[in-house]
TIDO-670093 format. One record per residue (C-alpha): residue number from 1; residue in three letters; x, y negated, z. Coordinates in Angstrom, 1 decimal, padded with zeros to 4 digits, always signed. Each point is the difference from the previous one (the first is absolute). Example, Ala and Ser with C-alpha at 12.3 -4.5 7.8 and 13.67 -1.06 7.14 Angstrom:
# TIDO-670093
   seq   type        u        v        w
     1    ALA   +012.3   +004.5   +007.8
     2    SER   +001.4   -003.4   -000.7
# end
This chain:
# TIDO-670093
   seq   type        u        v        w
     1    UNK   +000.0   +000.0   +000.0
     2    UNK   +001.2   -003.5   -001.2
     3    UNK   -000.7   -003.1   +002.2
     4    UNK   +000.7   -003.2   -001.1
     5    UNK   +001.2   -002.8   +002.4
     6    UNK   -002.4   -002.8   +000.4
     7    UNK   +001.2   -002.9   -001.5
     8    UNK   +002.1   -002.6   +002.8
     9    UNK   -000.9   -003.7   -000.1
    10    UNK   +001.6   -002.5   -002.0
    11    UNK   +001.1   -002.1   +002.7
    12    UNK   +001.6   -002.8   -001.9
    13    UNK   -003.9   -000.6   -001.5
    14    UNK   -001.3   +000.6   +003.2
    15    UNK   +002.5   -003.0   +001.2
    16    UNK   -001.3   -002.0   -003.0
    17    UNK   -003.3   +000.2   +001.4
    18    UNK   +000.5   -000.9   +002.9
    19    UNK   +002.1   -003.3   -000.5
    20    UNK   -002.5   -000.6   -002.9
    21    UNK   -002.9   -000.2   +003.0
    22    UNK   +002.3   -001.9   +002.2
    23    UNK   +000.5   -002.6   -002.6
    24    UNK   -003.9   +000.1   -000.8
    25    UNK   -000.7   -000.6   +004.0
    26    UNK   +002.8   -002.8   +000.3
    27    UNK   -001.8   -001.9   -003.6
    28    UNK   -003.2   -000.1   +001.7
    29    UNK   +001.5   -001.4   +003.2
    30    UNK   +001.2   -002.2   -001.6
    31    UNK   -003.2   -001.3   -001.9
    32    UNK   -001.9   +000.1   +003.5
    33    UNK   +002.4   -002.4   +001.6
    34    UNK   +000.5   -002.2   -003.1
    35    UNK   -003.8   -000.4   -000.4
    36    UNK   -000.2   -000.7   +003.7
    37    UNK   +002.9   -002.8   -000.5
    38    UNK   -001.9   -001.3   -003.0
    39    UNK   -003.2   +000.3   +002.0
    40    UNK   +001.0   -002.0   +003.1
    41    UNK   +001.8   -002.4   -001.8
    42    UNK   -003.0   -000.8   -002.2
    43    UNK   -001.6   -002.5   +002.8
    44    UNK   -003.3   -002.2   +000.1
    45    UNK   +001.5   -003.7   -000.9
    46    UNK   -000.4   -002.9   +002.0
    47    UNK   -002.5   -002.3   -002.2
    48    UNK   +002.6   -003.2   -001.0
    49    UNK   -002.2   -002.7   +001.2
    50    UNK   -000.6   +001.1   +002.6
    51    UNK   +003.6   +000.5   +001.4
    52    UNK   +001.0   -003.3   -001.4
    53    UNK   -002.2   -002.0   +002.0
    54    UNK   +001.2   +001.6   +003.2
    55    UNK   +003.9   -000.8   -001.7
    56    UNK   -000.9   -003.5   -000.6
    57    UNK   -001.8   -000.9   +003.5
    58    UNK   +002.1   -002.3   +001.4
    59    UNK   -001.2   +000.9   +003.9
    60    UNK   +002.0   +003.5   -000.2
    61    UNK   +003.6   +000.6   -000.8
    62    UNK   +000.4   +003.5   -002.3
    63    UNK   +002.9   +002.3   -000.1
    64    UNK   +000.4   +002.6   -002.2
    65    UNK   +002.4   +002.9   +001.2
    66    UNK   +000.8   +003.5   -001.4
    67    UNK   -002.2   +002.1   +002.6
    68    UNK   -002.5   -003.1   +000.7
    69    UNK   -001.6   -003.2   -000.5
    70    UNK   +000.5   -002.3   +003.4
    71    UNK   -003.2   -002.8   +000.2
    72    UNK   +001.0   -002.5   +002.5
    73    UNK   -002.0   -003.2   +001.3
    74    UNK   +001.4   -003.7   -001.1
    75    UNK   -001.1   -001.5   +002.8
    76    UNK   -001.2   +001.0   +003.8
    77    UNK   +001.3   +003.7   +000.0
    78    UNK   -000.8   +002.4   +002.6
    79    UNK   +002.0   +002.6   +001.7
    80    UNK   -002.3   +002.8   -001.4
    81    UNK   +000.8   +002.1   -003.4
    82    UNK   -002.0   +002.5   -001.9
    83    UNK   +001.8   +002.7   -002.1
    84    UNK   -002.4   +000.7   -002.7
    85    UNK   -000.3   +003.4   -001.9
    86    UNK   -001.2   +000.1   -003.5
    87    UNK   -002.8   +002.3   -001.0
    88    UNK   +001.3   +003.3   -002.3
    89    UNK   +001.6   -000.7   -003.2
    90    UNK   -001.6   -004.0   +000.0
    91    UNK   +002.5   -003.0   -000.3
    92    UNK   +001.3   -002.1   +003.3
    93    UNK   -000.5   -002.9   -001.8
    94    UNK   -003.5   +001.0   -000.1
    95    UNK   -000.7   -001.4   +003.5
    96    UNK   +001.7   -003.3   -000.2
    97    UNK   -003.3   -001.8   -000.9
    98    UNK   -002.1   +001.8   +002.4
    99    UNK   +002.9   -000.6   +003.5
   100    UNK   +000.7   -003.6   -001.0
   101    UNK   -002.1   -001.6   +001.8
   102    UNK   +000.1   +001.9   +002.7
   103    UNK   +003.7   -000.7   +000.4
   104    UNK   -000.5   -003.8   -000.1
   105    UNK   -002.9   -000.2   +002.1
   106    UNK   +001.5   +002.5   +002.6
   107    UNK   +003.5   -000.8   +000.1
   108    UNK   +000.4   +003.8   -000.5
   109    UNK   +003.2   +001.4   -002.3
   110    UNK   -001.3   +002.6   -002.1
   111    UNK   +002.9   +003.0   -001.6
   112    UNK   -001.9   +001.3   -003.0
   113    UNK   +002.0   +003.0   -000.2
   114    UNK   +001.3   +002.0   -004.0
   115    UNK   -001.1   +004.0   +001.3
   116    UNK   +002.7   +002.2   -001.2
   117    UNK   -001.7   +001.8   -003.5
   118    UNK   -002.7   -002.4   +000.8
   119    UNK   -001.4   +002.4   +002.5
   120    UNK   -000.2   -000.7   +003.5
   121    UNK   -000.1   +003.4   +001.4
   122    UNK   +003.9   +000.1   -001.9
   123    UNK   +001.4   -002.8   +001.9
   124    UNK   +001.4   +000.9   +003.3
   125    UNK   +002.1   -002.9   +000.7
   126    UNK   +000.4   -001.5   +003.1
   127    UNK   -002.1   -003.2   +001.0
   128    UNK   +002.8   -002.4   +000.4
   129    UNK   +000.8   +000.7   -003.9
   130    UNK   -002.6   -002.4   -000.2
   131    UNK   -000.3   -002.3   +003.2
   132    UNK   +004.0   -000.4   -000.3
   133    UNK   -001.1   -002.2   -002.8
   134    UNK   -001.8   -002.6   +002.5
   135    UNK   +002.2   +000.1   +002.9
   136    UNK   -001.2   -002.4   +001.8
   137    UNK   -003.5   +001.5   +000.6
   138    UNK   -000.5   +001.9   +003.4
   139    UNK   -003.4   +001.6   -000.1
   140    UNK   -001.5   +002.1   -003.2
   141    UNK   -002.3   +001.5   -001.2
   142    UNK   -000.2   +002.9   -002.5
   143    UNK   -003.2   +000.8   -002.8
   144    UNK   -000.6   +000.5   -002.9
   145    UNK   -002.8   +000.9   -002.9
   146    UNK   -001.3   +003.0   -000.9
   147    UNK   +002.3   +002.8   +000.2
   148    UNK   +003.1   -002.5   +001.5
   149    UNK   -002.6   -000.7   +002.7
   150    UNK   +000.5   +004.0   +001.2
   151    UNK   +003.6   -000.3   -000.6
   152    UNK   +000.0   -003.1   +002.5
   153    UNK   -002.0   +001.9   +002.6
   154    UNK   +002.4   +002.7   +000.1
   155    UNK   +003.1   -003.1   +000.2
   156    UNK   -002.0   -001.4   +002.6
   157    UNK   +000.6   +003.2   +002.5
   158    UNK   +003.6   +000.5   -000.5
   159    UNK   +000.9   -004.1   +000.0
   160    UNK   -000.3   -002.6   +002.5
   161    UNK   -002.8   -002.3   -001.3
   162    UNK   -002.7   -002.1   +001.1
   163    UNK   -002.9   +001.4   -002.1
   164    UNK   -001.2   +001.3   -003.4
   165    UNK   -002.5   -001.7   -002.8
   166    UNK   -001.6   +001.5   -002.3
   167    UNK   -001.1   -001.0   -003.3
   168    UNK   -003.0   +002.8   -001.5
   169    UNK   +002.6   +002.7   +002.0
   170    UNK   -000.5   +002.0   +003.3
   171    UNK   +002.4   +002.0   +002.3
   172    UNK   +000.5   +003.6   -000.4
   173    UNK   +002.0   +000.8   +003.0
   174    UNK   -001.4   -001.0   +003.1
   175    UNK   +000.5   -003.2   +001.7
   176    UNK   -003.0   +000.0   +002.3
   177    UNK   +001.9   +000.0   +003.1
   178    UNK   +002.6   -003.1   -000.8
   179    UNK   +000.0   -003.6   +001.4
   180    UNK   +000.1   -000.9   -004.3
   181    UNK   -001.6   -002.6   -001.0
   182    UNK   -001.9   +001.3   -002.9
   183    UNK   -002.2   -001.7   -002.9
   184    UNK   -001.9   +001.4   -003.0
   185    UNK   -000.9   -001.8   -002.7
   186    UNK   -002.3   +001.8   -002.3
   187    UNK   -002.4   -000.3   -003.1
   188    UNK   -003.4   +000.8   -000.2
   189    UNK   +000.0   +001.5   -003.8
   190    UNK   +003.4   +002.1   +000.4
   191    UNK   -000.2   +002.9   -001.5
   192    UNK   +003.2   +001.9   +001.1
   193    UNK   +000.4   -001.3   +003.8
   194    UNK   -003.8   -000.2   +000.2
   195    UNK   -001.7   -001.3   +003.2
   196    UNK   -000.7   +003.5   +001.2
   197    UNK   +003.8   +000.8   -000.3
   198    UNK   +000.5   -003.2   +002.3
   199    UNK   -002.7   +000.3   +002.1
   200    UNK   +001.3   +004.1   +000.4
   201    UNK   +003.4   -000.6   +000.4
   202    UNK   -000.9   -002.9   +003.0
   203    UNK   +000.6   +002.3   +002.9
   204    UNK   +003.8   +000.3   -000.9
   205    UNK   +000.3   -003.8   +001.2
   206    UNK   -000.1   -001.7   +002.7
   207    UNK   -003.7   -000.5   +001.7
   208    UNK   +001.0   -003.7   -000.6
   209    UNK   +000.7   -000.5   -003.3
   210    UNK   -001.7   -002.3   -002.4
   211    UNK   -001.8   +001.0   -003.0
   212    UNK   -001.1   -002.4   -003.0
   213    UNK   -001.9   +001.1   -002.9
   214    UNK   +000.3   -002.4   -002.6
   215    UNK   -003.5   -000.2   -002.7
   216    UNK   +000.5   +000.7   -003.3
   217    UNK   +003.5   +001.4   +000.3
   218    UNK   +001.2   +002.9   -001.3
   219    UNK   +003.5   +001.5   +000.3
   220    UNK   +001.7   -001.9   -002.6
   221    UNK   -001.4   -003.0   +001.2
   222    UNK   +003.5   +000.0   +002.8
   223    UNK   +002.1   -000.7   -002.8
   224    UNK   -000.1   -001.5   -003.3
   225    UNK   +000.7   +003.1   -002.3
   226    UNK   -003.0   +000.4   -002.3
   227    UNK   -002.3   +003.0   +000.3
   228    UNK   +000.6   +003.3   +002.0
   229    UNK   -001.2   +003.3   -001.0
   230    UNK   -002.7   +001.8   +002.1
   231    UNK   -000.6   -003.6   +001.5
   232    UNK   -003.6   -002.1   +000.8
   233    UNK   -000.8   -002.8   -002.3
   234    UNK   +001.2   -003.4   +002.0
   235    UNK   -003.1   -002.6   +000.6
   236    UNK   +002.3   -002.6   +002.0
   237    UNK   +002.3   -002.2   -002.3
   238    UNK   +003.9   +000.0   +001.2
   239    UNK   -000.4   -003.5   +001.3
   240    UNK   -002.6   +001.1   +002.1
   241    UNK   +002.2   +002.7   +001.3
   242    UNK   +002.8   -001.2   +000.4
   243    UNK   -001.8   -002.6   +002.2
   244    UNK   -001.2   +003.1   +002.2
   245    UNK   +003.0   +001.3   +000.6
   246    UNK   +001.6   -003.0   +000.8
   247    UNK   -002.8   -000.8   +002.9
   248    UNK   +000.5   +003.7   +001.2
   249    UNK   +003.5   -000.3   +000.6
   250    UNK   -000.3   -003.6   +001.1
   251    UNK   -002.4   +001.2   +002.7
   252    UNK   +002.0   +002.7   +001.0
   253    UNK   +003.5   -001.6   +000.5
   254    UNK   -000.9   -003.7   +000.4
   255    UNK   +001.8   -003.4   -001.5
   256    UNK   +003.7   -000.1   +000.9
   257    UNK   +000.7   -000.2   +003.7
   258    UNK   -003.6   +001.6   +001.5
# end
C-alpha cells in the first residue's frame, strides 16, 4: 500500500498573508485617525461681524495667544477671572460678541481658551496655562458652553476656583456638595442641552446655584457660529441675548468692587 504525504504549507505565502493583513489593518488606521483629524479640524466659524465688533470695542483690551484669547476690562477691573471653554469643534472667537459686555460691565477678565483638536474632552492642561495669561487676577471662575461647560465642571473639582458658569451646559460629575458658586444660563428652544437635561442634571450642583432660562434661545444662540445640527429654531435675536447673558452674569458677580 502507497501513502502519499500530505502536502506541507507554503510558509513563505503564508507570511505574505499575513504582512498583507497587517498592512491592510495599519491602511485603515490610518484613514480612521486622518478622518478624525480632518473631522475635528473642520470647526463651526465664528460669524465675522460678529467677532469684529467685540475686536473694535474700545471698553475691552483683546489678546490673542496660541492656546487662548485673554478679554480684559479698559477701565475699573476687578480681581475676578472666568476661564471660558468653547463648545465642541465651534470657534473661540465665537463668543467674543456674546462676553463683551459682560467683561466691561463686570470688570471680569475672560480667557476664551483654543481646546486641543477643538475638543474639550482632549485638552488636559492645567488651569494656570490660561490664568498665567492675567496674572494679576486672584479669584476665577471656570465655564464654559455646551460640551466645554462638562469639561469645566470636571476642572472645577480638581482646581482651586471660586465657581462655575454655564452657558446651555450642565455638570456631569457631581458637585452638589461644594461651597461653588454655580450659575446656568440656559435656552428655552435648545435642542441638544434641552431644559429637561438642565433641569435633570440640577442635583449634581449646589442646592444654591442660580438658574436662568433665556426665551427664545436655542443652543447656538451662546455664540455666534450660525446654525447647529439637531438644534431648536432660535425666537430671540442675538442682541437680545447677549443682553440676557450680560444681566445674568452681572447679577451674579456684581460691578467691580461688590
Amino acid at each position: 500500500m502507497t501513502t502519499t504525504a500530505a502536502p506541507r504549507p507554503d510558509r513563505t505565502s503564508t507570511g505574505r498573508r499575513a504582512v498583507r493583513v497587517i498592512v491592510a489593518v495599519i491602511a485603515v488606521l490610518a484613514l480612521v485617525v486622518v478622518g478624525f483629524l480632518i473631522w475635528a479640524k473642520t470647526v463651526m466659524q465664528g460669524e465675522r461681524p460678529a467677532s469684529l465688533e467685540a475686536w473694535t470695542d474700545d471698553r475691552v483690551s483683546i489678546t490673542s495667544y496660541d492656546d487662548s484669547i485673554v478679554m480684559a476690562p479698559v477701565d475699573a477691573a476687578s480681581d475676578r477671572g472666568l476661564v471660558f471653554i468653547p463648545g465642541a469643534k465651534v470657534d473661540p472667537y465665537a463668543y467674543m460678541a456674546k462676553l463683551v459686555d459682560a467683561v466691561a460691565e463686570t470688570g471680569t477678565t475672560v480667557v476664551i481658551t483654543k481646546p486641543t483638536l477643538n475638543l474639550a474632552f482632549f485638552d488636559q492642561r492645567p488651569l494656570d496655562t490660561f490664568t498665567s495669561h492675567a496674572p494679576d487676577v486672584t479669584e476665577w471662575y471656570v465655564g464654559g458652553h455646551s460640551l466645554g461647560g462638562v469639561r469645566a465642571c470636571m476642572m472645577a473639582a480638581d482646581e482651586d476656583v471660586a465657581g462655575i458658569v454655564f452657558f446651555g451646559s450642565y455638570c456631569a460629575d457631581d458637585v452638589s456638595d461644594t461651597d461653588l458658586a454655580v450659575l446656568s444660563i440656559s435656552g428655552s428652544d435648545d435642542g441638544l442641552s434641552t431644559p429637561d437635561k438642565i433641569e435633570g442634571s440640577a442635583h449634581l450642583l449646589p442646592a444654591d446655584a442660580t438658574f436662568v432660562e433665556i426665551e427664545g434661545a436655542n443652543h447656538a444662540s451662546f455664540g455666534d457660529y450660525g446654525v447647529q445640527p439637531g438644534d431648536g429654531v432660535a425666537t430671540a435675536s442675538d442682541d437680545e441675548v447677549r443682553d440676557e447673558i450680560t444681566r445674568a452674569l452681572a447679577e451674579f458677580w456684581g460691578a467691580p468692587g461688590e
